[in-house]
C-alpha positions in Angstrom: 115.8 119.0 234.2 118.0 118.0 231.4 120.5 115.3 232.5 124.0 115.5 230.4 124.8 112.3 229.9 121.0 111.0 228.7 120.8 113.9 226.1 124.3 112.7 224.9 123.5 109.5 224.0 120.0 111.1 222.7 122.0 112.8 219.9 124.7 110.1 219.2 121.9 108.0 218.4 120.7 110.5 216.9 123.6 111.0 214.4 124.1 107.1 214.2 120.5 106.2 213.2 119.6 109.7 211.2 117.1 110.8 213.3 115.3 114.0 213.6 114.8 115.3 217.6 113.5 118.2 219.2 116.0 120.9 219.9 117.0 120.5 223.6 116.4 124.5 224.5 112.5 123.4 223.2 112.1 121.2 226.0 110.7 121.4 229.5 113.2 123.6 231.6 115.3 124.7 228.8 119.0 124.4 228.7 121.6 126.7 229.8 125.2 127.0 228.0 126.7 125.9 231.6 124.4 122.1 230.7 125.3 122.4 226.8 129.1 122.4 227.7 128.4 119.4 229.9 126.6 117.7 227.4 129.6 118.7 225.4 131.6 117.1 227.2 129.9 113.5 227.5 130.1 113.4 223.8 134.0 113.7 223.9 133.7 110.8 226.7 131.4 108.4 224.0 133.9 109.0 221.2 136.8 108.7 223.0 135.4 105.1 224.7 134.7 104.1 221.2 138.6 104.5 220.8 138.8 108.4 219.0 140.8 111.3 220.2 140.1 114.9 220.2 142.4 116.7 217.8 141.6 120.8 218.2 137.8 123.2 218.2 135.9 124.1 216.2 133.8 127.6 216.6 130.7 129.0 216.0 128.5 132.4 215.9 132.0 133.9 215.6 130.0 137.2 214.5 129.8 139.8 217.6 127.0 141.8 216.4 125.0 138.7 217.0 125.7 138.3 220.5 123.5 140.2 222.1 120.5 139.3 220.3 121.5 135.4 221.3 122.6 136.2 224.8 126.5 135.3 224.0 129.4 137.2 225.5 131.7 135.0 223.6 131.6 132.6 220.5 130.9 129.2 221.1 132.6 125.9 220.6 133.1 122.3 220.1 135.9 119.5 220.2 137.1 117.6 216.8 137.9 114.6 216.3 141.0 112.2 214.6 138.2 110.8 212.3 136.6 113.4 211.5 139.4 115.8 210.4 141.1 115.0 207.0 143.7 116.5 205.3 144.7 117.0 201.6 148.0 117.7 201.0 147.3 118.0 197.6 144.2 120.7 198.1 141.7 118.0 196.4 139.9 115.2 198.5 136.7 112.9 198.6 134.6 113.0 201.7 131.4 110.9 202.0 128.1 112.2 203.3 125.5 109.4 202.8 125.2 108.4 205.8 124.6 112.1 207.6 121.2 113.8 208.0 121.2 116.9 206.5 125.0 117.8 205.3 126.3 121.5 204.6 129.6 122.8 204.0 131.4 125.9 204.8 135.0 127.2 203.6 136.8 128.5 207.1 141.1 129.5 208.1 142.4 126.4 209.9 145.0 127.2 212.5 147.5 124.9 213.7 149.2 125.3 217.4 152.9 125.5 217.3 152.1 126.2 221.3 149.7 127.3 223.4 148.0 130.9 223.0 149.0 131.6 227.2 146.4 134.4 227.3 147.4 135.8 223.5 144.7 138.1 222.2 145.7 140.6 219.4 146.1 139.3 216.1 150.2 139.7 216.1 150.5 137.5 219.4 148.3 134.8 218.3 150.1 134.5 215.0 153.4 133.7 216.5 151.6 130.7 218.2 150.6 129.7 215.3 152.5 126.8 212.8 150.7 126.8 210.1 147.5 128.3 208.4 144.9 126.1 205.8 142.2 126.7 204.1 139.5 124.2 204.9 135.8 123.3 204.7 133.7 122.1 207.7 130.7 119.7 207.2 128.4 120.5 209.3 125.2 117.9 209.7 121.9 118.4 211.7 119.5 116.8 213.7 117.4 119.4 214.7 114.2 120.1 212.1 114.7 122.5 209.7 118.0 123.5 210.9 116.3 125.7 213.7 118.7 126.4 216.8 119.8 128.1 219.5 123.5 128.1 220.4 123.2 126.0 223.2 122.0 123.3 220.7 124.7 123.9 218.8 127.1 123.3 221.4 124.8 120.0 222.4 124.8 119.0 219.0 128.6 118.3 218.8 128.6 122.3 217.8 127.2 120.6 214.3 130.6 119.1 213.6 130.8 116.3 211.3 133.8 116.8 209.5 136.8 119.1 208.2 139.3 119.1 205.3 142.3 120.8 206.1 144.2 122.2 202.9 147.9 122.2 202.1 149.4 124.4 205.3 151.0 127.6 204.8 153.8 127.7 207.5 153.9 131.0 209.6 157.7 132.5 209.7 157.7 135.3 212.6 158.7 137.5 209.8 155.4 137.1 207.6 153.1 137.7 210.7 152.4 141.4 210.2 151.2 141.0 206.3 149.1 137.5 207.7 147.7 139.8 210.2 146.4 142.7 207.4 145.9 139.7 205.1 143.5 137.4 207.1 141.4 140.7 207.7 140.9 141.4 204.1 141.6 137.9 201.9 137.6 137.1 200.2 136.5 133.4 199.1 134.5 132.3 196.6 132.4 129.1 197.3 131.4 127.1 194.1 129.5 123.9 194.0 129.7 122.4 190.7 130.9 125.2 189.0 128.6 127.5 189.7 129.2 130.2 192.7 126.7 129.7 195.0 128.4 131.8 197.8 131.3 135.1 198.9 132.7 136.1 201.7 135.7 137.1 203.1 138.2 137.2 206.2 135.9 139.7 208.3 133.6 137.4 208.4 135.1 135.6 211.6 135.5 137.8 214.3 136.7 140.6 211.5 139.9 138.7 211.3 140.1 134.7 211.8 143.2 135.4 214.2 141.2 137.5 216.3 139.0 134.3 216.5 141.7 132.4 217.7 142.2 135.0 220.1 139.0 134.6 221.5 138.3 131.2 221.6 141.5 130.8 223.6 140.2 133.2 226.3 136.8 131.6 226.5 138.3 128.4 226.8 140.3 129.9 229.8 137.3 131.7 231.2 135.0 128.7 231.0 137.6 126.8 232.9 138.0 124.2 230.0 141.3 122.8 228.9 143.6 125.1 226.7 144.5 124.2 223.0 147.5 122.5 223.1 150.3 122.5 220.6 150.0 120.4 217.2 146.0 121.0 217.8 143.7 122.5 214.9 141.3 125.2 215.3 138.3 125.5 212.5 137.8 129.2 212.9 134.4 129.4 212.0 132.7 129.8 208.2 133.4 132.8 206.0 130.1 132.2 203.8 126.7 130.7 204.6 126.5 127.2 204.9 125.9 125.3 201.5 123.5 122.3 201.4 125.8 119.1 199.2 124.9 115.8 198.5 126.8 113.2 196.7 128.0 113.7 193.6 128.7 117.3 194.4 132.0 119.3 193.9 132.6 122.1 196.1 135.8 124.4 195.3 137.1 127.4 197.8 139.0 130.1 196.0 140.6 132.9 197.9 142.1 136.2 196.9 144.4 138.0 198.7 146.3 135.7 201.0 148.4 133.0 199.6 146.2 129.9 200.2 145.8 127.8 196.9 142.7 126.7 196.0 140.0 123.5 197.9 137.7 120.9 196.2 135.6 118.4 198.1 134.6 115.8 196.1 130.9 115.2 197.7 130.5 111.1 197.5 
């Protein structure tokens, strides 16, 4: 039987000294998303006693027509942190990977709380809870071989979060939600690293509107019995594109059409 707070520290250490481990679902006993959520949750504990707070969620396999086939009735999710979210006013910034595993990067909407979602679902409701939108890119880093995982490692694995830029914010005015809401359902994105478009995709691509996302995440959270996202938080609402593989030296640029977000670089060092 899997012990939460043993498999914690297992992939802290993990992380900390680049290691490669077998995926906890591999292992005698498997591991259920009940455990993962409680390994989860030990993490928060070690980064919050090595003085870190949480700062929002991040999400992941925000694609329903994958559920079934991975035994999901909801997306899943995992807690950010004050150091690992970074923001660039100025839509440009350098992040450093060097001392990750295996880094990848991902565009994604970033939502900021003006207030709790208090059980909104639909895409109008979730909106006005919202203060401001971004366009951002996740780093996401790995410890399992090969990238191979269930979503229970994911969740176990800090849901793969090692990092998020969070562009300049568009603030939402209660008379712009209905265009957001048609808007984040259709805007695309173009991924480039170093010039050269290595990735598309588009709003749909995260719950078929990245609101929507919000939506849910906000009534797993309450379902799961797990503590709401609280005003001034920031919720990654999982990638539009497949993950990228970067290494230093890299530049990564996000360009969206058809939703008034300006454009992202990471500078990979």
């Amino acid at each position: 039987m899997i012990e939460p707070s043993a498999l914690a520290r297992e992939i802290a250490d993990a992380y900390a000294r680049r290691l490669l481990i077998t995926t906890p679902s591999s292992r005698e006993g498997g591991l259920d998303l009940v455990t993962a959520y409680a390994i989860e949750r030990e993490l928060v504990r070690l980064r919050q006693g090595e003085g870190h707070r949480t700062v929002g969620l991040k999400v992941g396999f925000a694609n329903r027509a994958m559920w079934r086939v991975l035994k999901l009735d909801t997306l899943v999710w995992a807690h950010m942190y004050d150091n690992t979210v970074h923001h660039a006013p100025s839509n440009e910034l350098e992040i450093p990977v060097g001392a990750m595993v295996a880094p990848r990067i991902e565009p994604e909407i970033v939502f900021r709380l003006k207030r709790p979602l208090e059980g909104a679902t639909d895409a109008d409701a979730v909106l006005a809870c919202v203060e401001s939108i971004s366009l951002g890119f996740e780093i996401i880093d790995c410890v399992y071989p090969d990238w191979k995982f269930t979503p229970v490692d994911f969740v176990a694995a800090y849901g793969l979060h090692a990092g998020l830029i969070v562009g300049a914010p568009l603030a939402v005015a209660p008379g712009d939600i209905p265009a957001l809401v048609e808007q984040l359902a259709s805007f695309t994105v173009t991924l480039q690293k170093n010039s050269a478009t290595v990735a598309t995709g588009a709003g749909k691509n995260s719950l078929k509107n990245p609101a929507l996302c919000l939506g849910e995440l906000g009534s797993a959270i309450v379902r799961q019995g797990a503590e709401p996202i609280a005003a001034g938080e920031y919720v990654s609402s999982g990638t539009l594109t497949e993950a990228q593989s970067i290494a230093p030296g890299d530049t990564c640029t996000a360009v969206v059409e058809g939703i008034g977000l300006p454009p992202l670089t990471a500078r990979i060092a």
